[in-house]
C-alpha positions in Angstrom: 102.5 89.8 88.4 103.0 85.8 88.4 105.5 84.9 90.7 106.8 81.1 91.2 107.7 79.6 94.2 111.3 77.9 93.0 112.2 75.9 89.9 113.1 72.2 90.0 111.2 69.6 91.6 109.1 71.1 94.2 108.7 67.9 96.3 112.4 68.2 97.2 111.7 71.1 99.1 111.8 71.5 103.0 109.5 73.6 105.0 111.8 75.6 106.3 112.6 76.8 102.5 109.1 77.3 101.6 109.3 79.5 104.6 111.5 81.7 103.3 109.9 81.5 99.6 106.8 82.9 101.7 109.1 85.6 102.7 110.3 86.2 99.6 106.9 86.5 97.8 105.3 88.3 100.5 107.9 91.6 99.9 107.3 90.8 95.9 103.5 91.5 96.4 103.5 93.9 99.3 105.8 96.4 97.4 103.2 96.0 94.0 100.3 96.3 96.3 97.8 99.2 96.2 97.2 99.3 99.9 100.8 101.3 100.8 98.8 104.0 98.2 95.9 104.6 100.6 96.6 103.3 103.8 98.7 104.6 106.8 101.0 101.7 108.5 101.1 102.4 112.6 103.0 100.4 115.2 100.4 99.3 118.2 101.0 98.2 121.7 97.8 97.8 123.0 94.7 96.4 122.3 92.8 99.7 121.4 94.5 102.7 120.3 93.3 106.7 119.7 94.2 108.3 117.0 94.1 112.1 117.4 93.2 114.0 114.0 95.0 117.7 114.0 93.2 120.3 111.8 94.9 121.7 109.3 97.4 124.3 109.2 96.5 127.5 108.1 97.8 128.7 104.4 99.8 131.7 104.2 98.2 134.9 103.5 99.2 138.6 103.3 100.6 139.7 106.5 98.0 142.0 108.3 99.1 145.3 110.7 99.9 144.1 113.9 101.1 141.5 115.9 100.8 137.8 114.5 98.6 135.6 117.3 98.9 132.5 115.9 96.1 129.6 115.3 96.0 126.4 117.8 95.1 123.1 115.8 91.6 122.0 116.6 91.7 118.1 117.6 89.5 114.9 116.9 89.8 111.9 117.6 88.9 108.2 117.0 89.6 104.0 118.2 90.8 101.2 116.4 90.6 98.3 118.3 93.5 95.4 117.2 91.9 91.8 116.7 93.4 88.9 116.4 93.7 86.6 113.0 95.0 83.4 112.3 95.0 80.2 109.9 96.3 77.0 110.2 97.3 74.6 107.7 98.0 70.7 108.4 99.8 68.2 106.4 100.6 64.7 107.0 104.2 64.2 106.6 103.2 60.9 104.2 101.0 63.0 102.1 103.6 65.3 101.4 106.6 62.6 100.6 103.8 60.8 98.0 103.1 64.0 96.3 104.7 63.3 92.9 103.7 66.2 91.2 104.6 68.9 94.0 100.8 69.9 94.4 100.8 70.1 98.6 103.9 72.7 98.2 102.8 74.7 96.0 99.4 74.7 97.9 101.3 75.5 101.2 103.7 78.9 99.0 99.6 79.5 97.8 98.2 79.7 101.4 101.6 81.1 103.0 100.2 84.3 100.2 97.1 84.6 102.0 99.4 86.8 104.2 99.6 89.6 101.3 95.7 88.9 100.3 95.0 90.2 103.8 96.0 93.5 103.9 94.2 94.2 100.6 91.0 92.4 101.3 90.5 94.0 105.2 91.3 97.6 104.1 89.1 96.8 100.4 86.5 96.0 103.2 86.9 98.6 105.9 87.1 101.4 103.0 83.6 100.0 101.4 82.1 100.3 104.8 82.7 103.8 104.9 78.6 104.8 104.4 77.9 103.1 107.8 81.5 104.2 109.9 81.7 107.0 111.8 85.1 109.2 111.0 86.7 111.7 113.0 84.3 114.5 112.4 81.4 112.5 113.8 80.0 112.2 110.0 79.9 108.7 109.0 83.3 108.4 106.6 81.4 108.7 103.2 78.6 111.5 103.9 76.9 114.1 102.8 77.3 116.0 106.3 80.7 116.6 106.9 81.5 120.1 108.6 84.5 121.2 111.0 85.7 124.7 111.7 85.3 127.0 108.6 85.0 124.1 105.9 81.5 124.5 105.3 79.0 121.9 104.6 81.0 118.8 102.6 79.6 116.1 101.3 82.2 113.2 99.9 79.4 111.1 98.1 79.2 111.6 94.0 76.0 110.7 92.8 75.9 110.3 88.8 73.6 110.0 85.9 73.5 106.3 84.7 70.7 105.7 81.7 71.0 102.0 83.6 72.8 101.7 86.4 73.3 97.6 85.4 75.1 98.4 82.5 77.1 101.9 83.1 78.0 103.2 79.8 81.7 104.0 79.4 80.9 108.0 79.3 79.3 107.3 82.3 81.8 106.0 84.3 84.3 108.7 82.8 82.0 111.1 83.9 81.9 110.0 87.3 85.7 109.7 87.8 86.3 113.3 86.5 83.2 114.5 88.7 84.9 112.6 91.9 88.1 114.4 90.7 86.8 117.8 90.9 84.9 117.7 93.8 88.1 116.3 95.7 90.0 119.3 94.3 87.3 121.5 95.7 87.1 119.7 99.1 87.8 122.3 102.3 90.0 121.9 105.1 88.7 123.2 108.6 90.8 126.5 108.1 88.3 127.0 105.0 91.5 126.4 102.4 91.7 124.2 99.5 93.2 120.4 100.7 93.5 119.2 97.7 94.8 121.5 95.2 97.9 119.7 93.5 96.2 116.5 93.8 97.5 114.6 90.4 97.4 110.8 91.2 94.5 108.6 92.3 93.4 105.6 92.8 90.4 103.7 91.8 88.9 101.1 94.3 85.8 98.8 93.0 84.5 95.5 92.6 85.9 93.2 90.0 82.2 93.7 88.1 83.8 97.0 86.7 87.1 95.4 85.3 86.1 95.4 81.8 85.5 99.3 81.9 89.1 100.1 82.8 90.5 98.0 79.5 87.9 100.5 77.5 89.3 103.9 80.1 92.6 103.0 78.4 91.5 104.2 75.0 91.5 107.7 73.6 88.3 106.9 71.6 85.8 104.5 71.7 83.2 102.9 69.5 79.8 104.8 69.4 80.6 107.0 72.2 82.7 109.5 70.6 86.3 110.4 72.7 87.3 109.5 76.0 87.8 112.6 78.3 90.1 111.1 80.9 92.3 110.4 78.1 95.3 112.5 78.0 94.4 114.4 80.7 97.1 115.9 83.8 95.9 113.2 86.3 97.2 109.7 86.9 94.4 106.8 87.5 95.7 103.5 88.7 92.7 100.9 89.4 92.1 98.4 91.9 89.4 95.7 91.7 89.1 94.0 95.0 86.7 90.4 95.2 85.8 91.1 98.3 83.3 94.4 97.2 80.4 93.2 95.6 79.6 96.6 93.5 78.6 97.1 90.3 77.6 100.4 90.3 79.9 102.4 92.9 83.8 103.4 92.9 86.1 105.0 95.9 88.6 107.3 94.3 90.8 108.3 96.5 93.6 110.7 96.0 97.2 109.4 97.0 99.6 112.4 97.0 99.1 113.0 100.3 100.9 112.1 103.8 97.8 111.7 105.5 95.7 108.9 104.0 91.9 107.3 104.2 92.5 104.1 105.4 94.7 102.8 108.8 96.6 99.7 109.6 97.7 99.6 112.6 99.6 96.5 113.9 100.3 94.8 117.6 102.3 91.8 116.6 103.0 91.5 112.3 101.1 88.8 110.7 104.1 86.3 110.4 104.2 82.9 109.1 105.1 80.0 111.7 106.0 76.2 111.0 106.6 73.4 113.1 109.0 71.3 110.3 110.5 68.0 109.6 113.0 68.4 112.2 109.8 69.5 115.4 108.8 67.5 118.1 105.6 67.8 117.4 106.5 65.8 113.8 108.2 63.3 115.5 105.6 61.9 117.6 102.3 63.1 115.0 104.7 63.0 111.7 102.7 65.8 110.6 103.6 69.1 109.5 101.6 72.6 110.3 101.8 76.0 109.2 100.5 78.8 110.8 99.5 82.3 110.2 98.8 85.0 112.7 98.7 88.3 114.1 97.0 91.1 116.1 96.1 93.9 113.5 93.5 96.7 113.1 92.2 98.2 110.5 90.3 102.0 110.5 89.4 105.3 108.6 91.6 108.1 108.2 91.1 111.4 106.1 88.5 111.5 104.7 89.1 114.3 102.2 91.1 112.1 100.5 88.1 109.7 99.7 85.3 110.4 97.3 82.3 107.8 96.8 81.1 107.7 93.6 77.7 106.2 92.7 76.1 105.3 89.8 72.5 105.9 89.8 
């Protein structure tokens, strides 16, 4: 998506109406975002809060002889903890009345966007982190470990056959989707059921080192590798390549059809976008100009059923 902050000479413009631009653009690139795919939005209004994981609610089976007794749902729980994030930007008001060519707005809309970046870049990080968090179960979020109730044993790590893990082959990395994609179809709630079962959309999360390989998943056949197998197939891929994972060799798929998703975002006060403009105090006496981003946000791990770690190896 490109998206332009207004048309005509940019060094007309006031703060208060690159403001609203921000506004504007920030809605724009929230609602084509991946993160509402993955991530659950909570309100906060504290500085730590517990989320308490219900198990599942048992399927529905052929009435037995008797009276029906009912199942109470097990609980678990975890803490996010809300932190507090900010940037400022300064701009002298001469600087910005001198700027023939509009550079110091579009430079402010650019920065103002940070806003959007932020939400895809902590929850890129908090998923990738996974190996080393520990999730609800007491398992750390991607292990091989997981067990609660009558799930069984569960591990949500793929391991798969690369001839060089460097240079993943395009079979490879087909492989491993479609691997990932039938073990989360097989993953077990604690009732012992099937969590997954009509699971049809997913997304991809990796490191930008991988982009070429989704032009090449595109195809239905490819050169020297014979057909694609995720071509055509009943499920719907979308892929995300965050900056802010270095991997070459790993991908999160993460199934999105579901209510209850890997990743949290809880939020204390909204990251907002403040000003102090051409008509402030504090630009009458320093004739300077200042934006300001901040917030008190937290970011956490959710269900991980939905989450499957694939690695290249």
């Amino acid at each position: 998506m490109t998206l332009y902050i207004g048309n005509g000479d940019l060094q007309d413009l006031q703060s208060e109406e690159i403001e609203g631009m921000y506004y504007e653009q920030r809605d724009a690139l929230e609602e084509a975002s991946w993160v509402g795919d993955v991530a659950m939005d909570f309100d906060s209004d504290k500085g730590e809060e517990q989320y308490d994981f219900l198990g599942h609610s048992p399927t529905v089976k052929k009435k037995r002889r008797g009276p029906s007794t009912g199942e109470e749902l097990d609980k678990r729980g975890i803490r996010i903890a809300n932190e507090e994030y900010e940037a400022t930007l300064r701009v002298k008001s001469k600087d910005m009345r001198r700027d023939k060519t509009g550079q110091i707005q579009a430079r402010v809309s650019d920065f103002a966007r940070g806003g959007v970046e932020f939400r895809e870049r902590n929850t890129a990080q908090t998923l990738a982190a996974g190996e080393s968090t520990v999730c609800y179960d007491g398992s750390y979020f991607f292990d091989t470990t997981h067990q609660w109730g009558k799930s069984g044993q569960q591990t949500n790590i793929k391991p798969t056959a690369a001839a060089n893990p460097a240079a993943i082959t395009n079979t490879e990395v087909a492989d491993g989707l479609l691997f990932a994609v039938e073990d989360l179809l097989l993953q077990r709630n604690n009732q012992g059921d099937f969590c997954n079962g009509s699971a049809r959309n997913f997304l991809v999360l990796t490191g930008v080192r991988l982009v070429r390989k989704h032009t090449e998943l595109t195809k239905e056949k490819w050169e020297n590798e014979g057909n694609n197998p995720m071509y055509g197939s009943n499920f719907n891929f979308r892929f995300a390549f965050s900056p802010w994972i270095n991997w070459s060799n790993k991908a999160i798929i993460l199934a999105t059809d579901y209510a209850l998703k890997p990743a949290i975002i809880q939020t204390e006060v909204p990251l907002e976008l403040h000003h102090l403009g051409e008509n402030s105090d504090h630009h009458f006496f320093n004739k300077e100009l200042i934006w300001r981003l901040e917030g008190e946000l937290g970011f956490g791990l959710g269900e991980w059923l939905r989450a499957m770690l694939v690695v290249w190896q």
